[in-house]
N, C-alpha and C positions, 0 to 999 in steps of 0.2 A: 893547573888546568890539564885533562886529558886529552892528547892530539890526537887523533887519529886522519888518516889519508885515504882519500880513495873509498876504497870498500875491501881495504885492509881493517884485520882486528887486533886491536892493542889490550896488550894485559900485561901487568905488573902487580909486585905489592905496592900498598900504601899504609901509613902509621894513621891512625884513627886522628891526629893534628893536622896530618893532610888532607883529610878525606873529608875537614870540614874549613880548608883553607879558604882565604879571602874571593879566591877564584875559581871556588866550586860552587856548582849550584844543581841543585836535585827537583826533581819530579815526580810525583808518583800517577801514573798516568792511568787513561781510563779504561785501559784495560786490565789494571793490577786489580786483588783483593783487596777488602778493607784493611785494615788492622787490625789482629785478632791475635795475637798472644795474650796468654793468660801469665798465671801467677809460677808455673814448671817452667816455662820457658825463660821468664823474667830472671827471676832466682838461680838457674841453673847457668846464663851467660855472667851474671855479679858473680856467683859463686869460682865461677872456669876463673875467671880474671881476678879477682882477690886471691885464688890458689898459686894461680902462676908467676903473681905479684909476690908472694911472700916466698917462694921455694925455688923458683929461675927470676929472680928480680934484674937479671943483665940480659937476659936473654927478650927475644921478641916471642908473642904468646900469637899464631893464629886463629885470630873469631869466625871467618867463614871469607864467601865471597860474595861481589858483588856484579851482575849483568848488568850494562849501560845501553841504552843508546843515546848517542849525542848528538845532537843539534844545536845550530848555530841559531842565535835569537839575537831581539834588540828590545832592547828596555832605555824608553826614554831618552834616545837615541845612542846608546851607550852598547856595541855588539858584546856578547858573551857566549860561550857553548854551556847550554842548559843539559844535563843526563838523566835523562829517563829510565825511570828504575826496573827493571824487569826482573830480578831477583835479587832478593835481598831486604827488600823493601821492610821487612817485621825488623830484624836486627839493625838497620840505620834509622829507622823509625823507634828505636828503643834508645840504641845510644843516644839520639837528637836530645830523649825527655832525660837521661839521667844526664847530661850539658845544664836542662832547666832546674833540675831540681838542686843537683851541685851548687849554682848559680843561689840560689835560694838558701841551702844552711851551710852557705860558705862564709867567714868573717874577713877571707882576704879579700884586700882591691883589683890585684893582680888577677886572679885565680875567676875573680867573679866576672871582671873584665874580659877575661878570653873565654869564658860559655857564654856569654852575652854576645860575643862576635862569629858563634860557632851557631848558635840560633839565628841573629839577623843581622843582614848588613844595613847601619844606619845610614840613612840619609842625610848627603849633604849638598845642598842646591849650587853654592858656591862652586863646587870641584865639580859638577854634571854626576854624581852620585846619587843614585836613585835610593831610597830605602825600597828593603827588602826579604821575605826571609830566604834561610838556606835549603831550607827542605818547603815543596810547595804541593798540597793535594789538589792535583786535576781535578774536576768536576765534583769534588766534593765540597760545597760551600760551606756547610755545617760543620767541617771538620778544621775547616780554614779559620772560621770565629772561633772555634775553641781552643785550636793554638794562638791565636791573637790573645788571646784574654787569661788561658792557663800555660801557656807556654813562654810567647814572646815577653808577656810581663813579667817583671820583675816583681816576686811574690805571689807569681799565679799559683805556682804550686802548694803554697801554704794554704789555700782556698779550701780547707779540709771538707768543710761542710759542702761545699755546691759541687767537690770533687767528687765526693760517696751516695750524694743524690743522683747525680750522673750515672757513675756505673752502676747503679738497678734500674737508673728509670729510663733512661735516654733510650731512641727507639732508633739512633743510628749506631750501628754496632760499634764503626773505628772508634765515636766517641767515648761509648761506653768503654771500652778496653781500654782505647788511651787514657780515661781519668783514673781507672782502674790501676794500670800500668805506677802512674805518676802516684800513686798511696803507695802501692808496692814496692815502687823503687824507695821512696823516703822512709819508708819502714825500715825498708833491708839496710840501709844507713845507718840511722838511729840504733840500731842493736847493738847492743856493746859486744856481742860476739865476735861481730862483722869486723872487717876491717877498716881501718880509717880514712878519711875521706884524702889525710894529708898524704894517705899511702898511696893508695889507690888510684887518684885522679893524675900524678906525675907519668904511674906506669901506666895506663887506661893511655895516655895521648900520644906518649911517645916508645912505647914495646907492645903493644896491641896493633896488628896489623890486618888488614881486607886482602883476598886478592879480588884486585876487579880485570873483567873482560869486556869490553868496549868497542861499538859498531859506530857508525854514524850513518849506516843504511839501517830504514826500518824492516825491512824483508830479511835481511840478517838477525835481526836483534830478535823476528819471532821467531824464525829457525832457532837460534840459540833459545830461547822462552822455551820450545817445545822440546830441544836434546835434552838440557836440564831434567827435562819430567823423567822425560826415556831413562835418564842413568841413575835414579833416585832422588832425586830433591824433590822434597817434599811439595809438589802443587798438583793441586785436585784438576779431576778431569774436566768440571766445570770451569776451572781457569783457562784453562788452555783452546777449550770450545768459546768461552769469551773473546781471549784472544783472536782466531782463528774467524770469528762472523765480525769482530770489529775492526779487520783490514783492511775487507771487502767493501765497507760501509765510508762510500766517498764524502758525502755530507757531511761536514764535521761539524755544524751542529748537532745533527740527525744520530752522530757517532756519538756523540756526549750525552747526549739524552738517554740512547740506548745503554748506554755504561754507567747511568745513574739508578734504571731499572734494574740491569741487573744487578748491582751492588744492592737493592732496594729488594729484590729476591732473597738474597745471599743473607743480609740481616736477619730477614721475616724466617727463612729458611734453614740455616745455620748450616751444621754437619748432613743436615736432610737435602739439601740442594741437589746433588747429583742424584739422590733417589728419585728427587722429584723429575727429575732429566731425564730419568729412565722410563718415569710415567711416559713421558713423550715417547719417547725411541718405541715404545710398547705399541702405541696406539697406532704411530706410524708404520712400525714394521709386521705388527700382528703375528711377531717368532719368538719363538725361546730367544734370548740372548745365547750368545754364543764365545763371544771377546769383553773386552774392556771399553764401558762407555763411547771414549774416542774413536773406537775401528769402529764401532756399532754405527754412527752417525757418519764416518767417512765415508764407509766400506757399502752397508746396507739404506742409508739415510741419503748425502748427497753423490752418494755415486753407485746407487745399485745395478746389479746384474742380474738376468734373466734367464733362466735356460730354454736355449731354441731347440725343438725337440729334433729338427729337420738336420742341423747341423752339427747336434749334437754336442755343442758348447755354451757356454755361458756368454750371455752378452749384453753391455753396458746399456740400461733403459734410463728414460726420464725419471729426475732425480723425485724423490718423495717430497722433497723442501729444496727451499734454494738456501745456501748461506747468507746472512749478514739479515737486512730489514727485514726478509720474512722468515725466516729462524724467530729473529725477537718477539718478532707479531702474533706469530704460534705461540710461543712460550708465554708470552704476557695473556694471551689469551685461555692458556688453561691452566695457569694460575689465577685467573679467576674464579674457575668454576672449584680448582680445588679449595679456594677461602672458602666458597660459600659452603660447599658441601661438608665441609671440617669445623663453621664456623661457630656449630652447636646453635643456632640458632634459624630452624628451620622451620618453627612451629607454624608458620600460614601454609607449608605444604601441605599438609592433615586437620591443622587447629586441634592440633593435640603433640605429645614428642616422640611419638614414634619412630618419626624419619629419625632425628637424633640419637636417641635411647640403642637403635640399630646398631648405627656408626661407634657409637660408643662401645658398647658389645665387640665390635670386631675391633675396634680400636686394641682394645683391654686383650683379647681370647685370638686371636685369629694368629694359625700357626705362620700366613706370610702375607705380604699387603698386596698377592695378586688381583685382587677384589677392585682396586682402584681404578686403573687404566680403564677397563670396562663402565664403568662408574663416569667415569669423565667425559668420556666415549659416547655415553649417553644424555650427559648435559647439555655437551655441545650439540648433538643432534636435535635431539627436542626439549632442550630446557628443563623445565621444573614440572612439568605435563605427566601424568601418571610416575613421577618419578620413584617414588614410594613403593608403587608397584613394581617397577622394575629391581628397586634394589632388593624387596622379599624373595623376587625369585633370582639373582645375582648371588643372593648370600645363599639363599638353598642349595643352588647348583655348588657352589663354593665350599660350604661344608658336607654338603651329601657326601661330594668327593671325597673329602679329606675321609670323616668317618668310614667311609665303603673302604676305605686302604686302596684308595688309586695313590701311582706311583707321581712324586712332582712334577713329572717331564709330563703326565697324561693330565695332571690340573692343572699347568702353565698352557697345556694349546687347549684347554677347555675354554679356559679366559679369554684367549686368542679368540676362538671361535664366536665368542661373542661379541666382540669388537665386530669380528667379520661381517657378523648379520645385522649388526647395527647399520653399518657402512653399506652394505649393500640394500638393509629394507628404504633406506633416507633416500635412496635414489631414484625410490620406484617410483613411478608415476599414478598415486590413488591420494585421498586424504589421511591427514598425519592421523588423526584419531586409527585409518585402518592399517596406518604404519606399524604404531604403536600396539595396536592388537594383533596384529600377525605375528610382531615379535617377540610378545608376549604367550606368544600359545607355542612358540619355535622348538623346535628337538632340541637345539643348542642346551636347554634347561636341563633335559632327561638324565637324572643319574640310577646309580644302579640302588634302586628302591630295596630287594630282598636282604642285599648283602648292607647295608646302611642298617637294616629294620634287627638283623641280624647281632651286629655289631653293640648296638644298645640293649637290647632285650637281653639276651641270651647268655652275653661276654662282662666278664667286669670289667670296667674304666675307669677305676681309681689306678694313679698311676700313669694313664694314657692322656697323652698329648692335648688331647679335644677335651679331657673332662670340665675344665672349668668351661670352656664355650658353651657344651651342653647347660650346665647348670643356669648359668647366666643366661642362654636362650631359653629354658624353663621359665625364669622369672621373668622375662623378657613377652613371654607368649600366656603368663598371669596376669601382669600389667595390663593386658589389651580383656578390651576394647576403646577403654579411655584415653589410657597414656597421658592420667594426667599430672602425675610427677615426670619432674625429667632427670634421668637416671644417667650421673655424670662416672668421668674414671675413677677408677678406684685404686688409689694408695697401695693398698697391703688387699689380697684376696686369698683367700687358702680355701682349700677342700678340704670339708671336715666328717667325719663319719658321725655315724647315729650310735647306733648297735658298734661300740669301739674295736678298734682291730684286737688288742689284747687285754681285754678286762680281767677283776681280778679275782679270784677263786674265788671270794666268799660274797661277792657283788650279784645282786639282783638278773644280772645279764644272762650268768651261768644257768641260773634256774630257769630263763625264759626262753632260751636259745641251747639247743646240742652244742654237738661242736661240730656235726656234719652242718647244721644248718648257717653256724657261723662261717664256717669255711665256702660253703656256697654264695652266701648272701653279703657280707662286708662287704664286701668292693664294688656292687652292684649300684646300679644310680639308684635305686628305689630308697638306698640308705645312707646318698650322700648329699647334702647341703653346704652353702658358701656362709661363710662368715668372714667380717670386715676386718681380720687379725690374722697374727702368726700363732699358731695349734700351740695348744699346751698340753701337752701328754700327761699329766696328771691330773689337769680338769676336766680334761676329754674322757677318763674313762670312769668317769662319775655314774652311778646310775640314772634314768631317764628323768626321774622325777628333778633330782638336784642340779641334773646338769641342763634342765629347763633351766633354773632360774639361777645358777651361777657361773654358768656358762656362754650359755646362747644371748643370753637376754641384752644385753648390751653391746651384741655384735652382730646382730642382723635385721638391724632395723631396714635397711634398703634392700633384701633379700625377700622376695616374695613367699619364695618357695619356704626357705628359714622361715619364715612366720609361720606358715600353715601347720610346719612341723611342733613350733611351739603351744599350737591349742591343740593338739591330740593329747589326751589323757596318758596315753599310754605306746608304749611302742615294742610291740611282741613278735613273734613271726606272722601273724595274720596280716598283724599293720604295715609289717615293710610290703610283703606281698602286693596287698592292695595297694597300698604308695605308688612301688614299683610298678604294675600294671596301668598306672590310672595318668603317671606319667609318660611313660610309654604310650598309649593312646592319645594323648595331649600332642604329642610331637608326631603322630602320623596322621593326627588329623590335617595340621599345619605343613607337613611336607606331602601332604594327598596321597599317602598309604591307608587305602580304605579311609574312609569316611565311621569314624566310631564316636557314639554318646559317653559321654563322660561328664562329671557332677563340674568340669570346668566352664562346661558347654553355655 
């Protein structure tokens, strides 16, 4: 058992025999992460410890460490100090399942006998002996029946089958990683490469050591939670902002709840979590970022400052959010609006998939996801209400930008700006319909029309950053007026030329194109289309007729624009020409550069 006194901090090593002794008992509490090690991580601590088992076999090998905090409890009237795991938690959560799986293709009594007592302590009524396991997830009930059933049992691990349905289907992340974890580990066993279990599990209990650091005040153990981060250990910013709003949160129901949500984020979300954080901080602060996550919300979120022009100093305002219940309530609330907006399935905004087919497009094309915050910004305000509208002119403003060669810092307070006029038309005192058309007619939209018009027309964009967006907005702006296929991601995308960059002397190309005209015209949009593949340089510079039908033909079926290419007879200098112009007009009709007739019309 670890003592600690006071609000002193105790730290030692301990041998991984001790660290699952009779009279330890662990927690993973609700402000920790799921369990989310994959297959690098698993392999790479067997692998450390089979290494140092075979080549310093007398020596102790250190695995890492472990942050506690300890609390005294009573089970069944029975007191104990329970330690709540604050780091560490993925490698004692690892060793616990290679205890189970040992347990399982071990043939000794002994051997299977102590991971069986390293897993759970049995119950015995006679002696006031509670049954119990050693390691316990907080607030995660779902995770709790799957080590009941693939952990504590004996033979859970063999469960091959209901193991490998789990890790693809299960929708709670710890599970799926830990059934995941538990193939992995018995794999890496099984390999005769490997080394043996009779090897390995002697040195694993008794020359494999933890250091652990140990509080028994909770105010200490999240200061230490957050130095941890500060000095490199790896926990995301989002851990630690969990951390931090669930101290505050005295109801400890109300705390458990909140810490099932956001593990219930963190799942749905994975590695995208703190992006999606940032959506917030965006909305809320309406700035460029400027630090890391965590100062963003401490610094500018619940503790901003103001500058008083009078005094000429900065000084502390009303906080934008409050920590703990309304934090959560905010973030649960536009995770809403981001499912729905993301969910692809929007078709009663229009009764058609426009709305979708959009998002999709920038999903796919879009050089950064500043487009969102603004987006959500607007959900929240007026729901689903001309929503459609708004994103046409959100994504205009948003690639006008990009195309004109505005610099990021000037398309990052674009986006801003329009958070701003969102926030500020919702408060006006007229009806939402004249909300919504004020906003909708707002400067905020205005990009630089000449130099955008310029950029396509005139410049080549093969090559350039935007060109696939463009393309896909082409098709994107053929699809309409129906929009009635719904036009999902795409796998593999390439920009492929018409007229080929380097055709070959004796090819049809040469005789229908100079070489001024090709040096002009290649790289221009007039003669570029997408196809559902990666370029093949030798079928690409097929002449037109053949690389109709042995090229194109099977890769551009979801490409509007690629089709139309495919019923031209022929493709000469007139035809890019006109191509080129007729697209070009297509896209300044739709961005409101001049109003021009075109055979799209």
């Amino acid at each position: 058992m670890i003592e600690t006194t006071g609000n002193q901090i105790a730290t030692n090593k301990i041998t991984i025999k001790d660290t699952f002794a009779e009279d330890m008992w662990y927690s993973i509490p609700d402000y920790q992460r799921p369990y989310v090690w994959g297959d690098d991580q698993i392999s790479s601590l067997l692998d450390d410890i089979a290494h140092a088992a075979i080549n310093t076999p007398d020596s102790q090998y250190f695995l890492g460490s472990l942050v506690l905090h300890c609390q005294k409890m009573k089970l069944d009237g029975t007191s104990y100090v329970e330690n709540a795991v604050l780091d560490g938690q993925q490698r004692l959560t690892t060793l616990y399942m290679l205890h189970a799986v040992i347990r399982d293709l071990t043939d000794k009594k002994k051997r299977r006998q102590s991971c069986a007592e390293t897993i759970f302590q049995e119950g015995n009524p006679d002696d006031s002996i509670p049954e119990r396991l050693r390691l316990e997830f907080a607030i995660r009930s779902e995770a709790a029946e799957f080590v009941d059933t693939y952990i504590k049992s004996e033979g859970g691990t063999l469960k091959k089958d209901d193991l490998i349905k789990l890790s693809k289907d299960s929708k709670n992340v710890s599970i799926r990683n830990m059934a995941n974890a538990i193939l992995m580990i018995k794999n890496w066993l099984n390999q005769e490469n490997n080394l043996e279990i009779d090897t390995l599990y002697p040195y694993l209990r008794t020359k494999v050591i933890l250091i652990y650091v140990a509080s028994n005040e909770l105010e200490d153990a999240f200061r230490l939670f957050t130095v941890l981060n500060d000095r490199g250990i790896k926990l995301r910013s989002s851990d630690i902002l969990k951390a931090r709003n669930l101290s505050v949160v005295e109801d400890e129901d109300k705390r458990k709840q909140y810490a099932i949500l956001w593990e219930e984020l963190e799942g749905e979300l994975g590695e995208d979590f703190d992006q999606f954080l940032s959506y917030i901080r965006t909305i809320l602060v309406k700035e460029k970022a400027r630090n890391n996550l965590l100062k963003e919300f401490e610094d500018n979120i619940y503790n901003p400052k103001v500058f008083n022009k009078t005094t000429k100093a900065y000084e502390r305002s009303a906080p934008l959010l409050k920590k703990g219940e309304e934090t959560f309530d905010f973030i649960k609330k536009y995770k809403q609006h981001n499912d729905q907006i993301f969910s692809g399935n929007n078709h009663y905004i229009t009764n058609n998939w426009s709305f979708d087919n959009l998002i999709n497009l920038l999903i796919d094309t879009a050089i950064s996801d500043i487009w969102v915050p603004p987006l959500l910004a607007y959900r929240e305000s007026f729901g689903d209400n001309y929503i459609y509208e708004f994103l046409l002119k959100l994504d205009n403003k948003f690639s006008g930008d990009w195309i004109a060669r505005e610099t990021p810092t000037t398309r990052i307070e674009a986006m801003n700006s329009i958070i701003k006029e969102i926030q500020i038309i919702k408060k006006d005192n007229i009806p939402e319909e004249d909300k919504i058309d004020t906003l909708l007619s707002s400067k905020v939209f205005d990009f630089n029309k000449s130099e955008f018009l310029r950029q396509l027309s005139e410049n080549t964009i093969y090559g350039r950053r935007f060109a696939r967006y463009v393309l896909r907005k082409i098709d994107f702006l053929l699809d309409s007026p129906l929009y009635s296929e719904q036009r999902n991601s795409y796998g593999t995308m390439s920009v492929e030329h018409i007229l080929p960059q380097t055709p070959e002397d004796n090819s049809q190309w040469k005789i229908d194109f100079t070489d001024e005209q090709r040096e002009e015209w290649t790289h221009k949009l007039g003669n570029l289309v997408l196809i559902s593949r990666r370029k093949n340089t030798g079928q690409g510079r097929l002449d037109f007729a053949d690389k109709k039908i042995k090229y194109f033909k099977n890769s551009i079926e979801s490409f509007p624009n690629s089709l139309r290419i495919m019923q031209k007879p022929s493709w000469k200098q007139d035809d890019l020409e006109f191509n080129h112009k007729e697209l070009i007009n297509l896209l300044k009709n739709h961005y409101g550069i001049g109003m021009v007739r075109t055979k799209f019309n």
